[in-house]
KEGUTOR-612955 format. One record per residue (C-alpha): z, y negated, x negated; residue number from 0; residue in one letter. Coordinates in pm, whole numbers, plus 50000, padded with zeros to 5 digits. Example, Ala and Ser with C-alpha at 12.3 -4.5 7.8 and 13.67 -1.06 7.14 Angstrom:
% residues 2
up | north | east | seq | type
50780 | 50450 | 48770 | 0 | A
50714 | 50106 | 48633 | 1 | S
***
This chain:
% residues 115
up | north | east | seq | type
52583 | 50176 | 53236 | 0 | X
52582 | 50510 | 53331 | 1 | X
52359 | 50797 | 53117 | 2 | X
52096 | 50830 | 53394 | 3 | X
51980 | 50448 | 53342 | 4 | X
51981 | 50470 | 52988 | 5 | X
51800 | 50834 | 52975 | 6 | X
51528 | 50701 | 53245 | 7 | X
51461 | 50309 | 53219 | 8 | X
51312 | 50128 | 53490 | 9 | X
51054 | 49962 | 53307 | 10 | X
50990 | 50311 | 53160 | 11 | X
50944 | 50463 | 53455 | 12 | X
50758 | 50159 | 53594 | 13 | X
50449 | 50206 | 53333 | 14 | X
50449 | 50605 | 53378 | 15 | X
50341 | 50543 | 53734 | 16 | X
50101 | 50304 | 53651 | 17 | X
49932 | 50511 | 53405 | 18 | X
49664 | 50769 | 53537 | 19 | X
49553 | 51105 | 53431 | 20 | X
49206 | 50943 | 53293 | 21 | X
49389 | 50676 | 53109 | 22 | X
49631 | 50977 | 52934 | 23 | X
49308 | 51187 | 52895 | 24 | X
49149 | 50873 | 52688 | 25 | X
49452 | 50760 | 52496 | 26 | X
49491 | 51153 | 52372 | 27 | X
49107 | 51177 | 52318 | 28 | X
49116 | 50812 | 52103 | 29 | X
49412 | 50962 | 51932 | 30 | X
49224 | 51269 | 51839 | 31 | X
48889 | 51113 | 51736 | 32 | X
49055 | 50866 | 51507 | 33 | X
49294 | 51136 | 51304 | 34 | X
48968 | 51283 | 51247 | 35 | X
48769 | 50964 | 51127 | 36 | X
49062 | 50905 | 50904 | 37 | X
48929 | 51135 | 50631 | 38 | X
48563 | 51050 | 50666 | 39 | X
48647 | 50626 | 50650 | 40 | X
49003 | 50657 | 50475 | 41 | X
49189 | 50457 | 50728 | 42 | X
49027 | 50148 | 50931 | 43 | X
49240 | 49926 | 50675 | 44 | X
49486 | 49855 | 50956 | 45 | X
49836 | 49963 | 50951 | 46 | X
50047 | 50084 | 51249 | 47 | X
50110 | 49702 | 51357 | 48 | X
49773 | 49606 | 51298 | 49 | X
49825 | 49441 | 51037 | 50 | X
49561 | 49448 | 50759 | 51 | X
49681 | 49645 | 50505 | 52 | X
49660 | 49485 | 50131 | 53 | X
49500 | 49683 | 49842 | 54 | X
49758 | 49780 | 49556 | 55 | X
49693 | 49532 | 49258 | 56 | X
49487 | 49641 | 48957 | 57 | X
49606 | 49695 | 48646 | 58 | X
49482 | 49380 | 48548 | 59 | X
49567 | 49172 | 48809 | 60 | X
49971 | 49322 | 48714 | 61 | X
49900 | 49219 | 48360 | 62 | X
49813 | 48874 | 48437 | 63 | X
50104 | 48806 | 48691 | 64 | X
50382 | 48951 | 48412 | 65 | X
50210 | 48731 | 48143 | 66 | X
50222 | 48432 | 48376 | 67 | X
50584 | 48479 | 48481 | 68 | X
50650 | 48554 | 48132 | 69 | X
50547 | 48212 | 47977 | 70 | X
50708 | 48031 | 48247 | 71 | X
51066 | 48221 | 48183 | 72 | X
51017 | 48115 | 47836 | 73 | X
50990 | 47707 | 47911 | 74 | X
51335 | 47788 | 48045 | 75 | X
51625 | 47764 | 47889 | 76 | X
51883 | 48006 | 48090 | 77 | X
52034 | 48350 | 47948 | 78 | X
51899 | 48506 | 48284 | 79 | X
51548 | 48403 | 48186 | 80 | X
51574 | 48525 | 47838 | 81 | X
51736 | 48841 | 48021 | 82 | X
51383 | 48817 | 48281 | 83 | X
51142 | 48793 | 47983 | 84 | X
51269 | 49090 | 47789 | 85 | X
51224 | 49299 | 48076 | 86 | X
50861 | 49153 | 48165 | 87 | X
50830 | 49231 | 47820 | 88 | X
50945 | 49632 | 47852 | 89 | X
50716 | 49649 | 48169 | 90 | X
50417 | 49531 | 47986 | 91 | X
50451 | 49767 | 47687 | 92 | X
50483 | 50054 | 47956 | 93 | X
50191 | 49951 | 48144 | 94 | X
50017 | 49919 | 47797 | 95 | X
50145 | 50259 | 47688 | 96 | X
50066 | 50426 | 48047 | 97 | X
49671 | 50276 | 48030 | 98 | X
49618 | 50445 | 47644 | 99 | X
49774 | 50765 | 47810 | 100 | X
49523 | 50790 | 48058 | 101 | X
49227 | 50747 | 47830 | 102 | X
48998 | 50967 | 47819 | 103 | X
48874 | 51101 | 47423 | 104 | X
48561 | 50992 | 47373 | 105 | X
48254 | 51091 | 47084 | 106 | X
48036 | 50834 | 46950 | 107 | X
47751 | 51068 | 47087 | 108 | X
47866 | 51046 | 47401 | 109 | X
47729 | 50687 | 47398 | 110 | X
47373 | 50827 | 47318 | 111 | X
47107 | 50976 | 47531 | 112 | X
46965 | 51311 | 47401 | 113 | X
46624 | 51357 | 47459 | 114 | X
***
């Protein structure tokens, strides 16, 4: 294979000429109008596959999985899942400590309507 076939492929070239100005024009124009929709509807949920694209788990929902896995690696009786529940254990306790640093300090007025 020489380095004109592999810099211009047929079936490259093939969909160039079946592609018109108008059809270019739109594509671009789509392309456009969506980077600036992106910001107004933060994403369509979609990613570049179309694939949906999964929310990140809560905090919450993290907590419950590690205490799940965490009781089943303790049924078990294997020095890796002693090994596994020790470090569920250190990623709970930073979760833990990462929620109380992002508390906010709080008054017990603040729980009170002035009038």
């Amino acid at each position: 294979m020489d380095i004109e076939s592999l810099l211009n492929l047929v079936g490259e070239s093939h969909i160039l000429m079946e592609t018109s100005d108008q059809g270019i024009y739109q594509a671009v124009m789509d392309s456009i109008a969506a980077c600036e929709n992106i910001e107004i509807n933060s994403g369509d949920g979609v990613d570049i596959n179309g694939m949906p694209i999964e929310p990140h788990p809560t905090w919450c929902n993290i907590l419950k999985a590690v205490s799940t896995v965490s009781r089943y690696a303790k049924n078990l009786n294997h020095p890796i899942a002693h090994k596994f529940e020790a470090l569920l254990g250190s990623f709970n306790r930073q979760l833990r400590l990462e929620e109380t640093k992002s508390m906010k300090e709080t008054v017990l007025t603040d729980f009170f309507q002035r009038l």
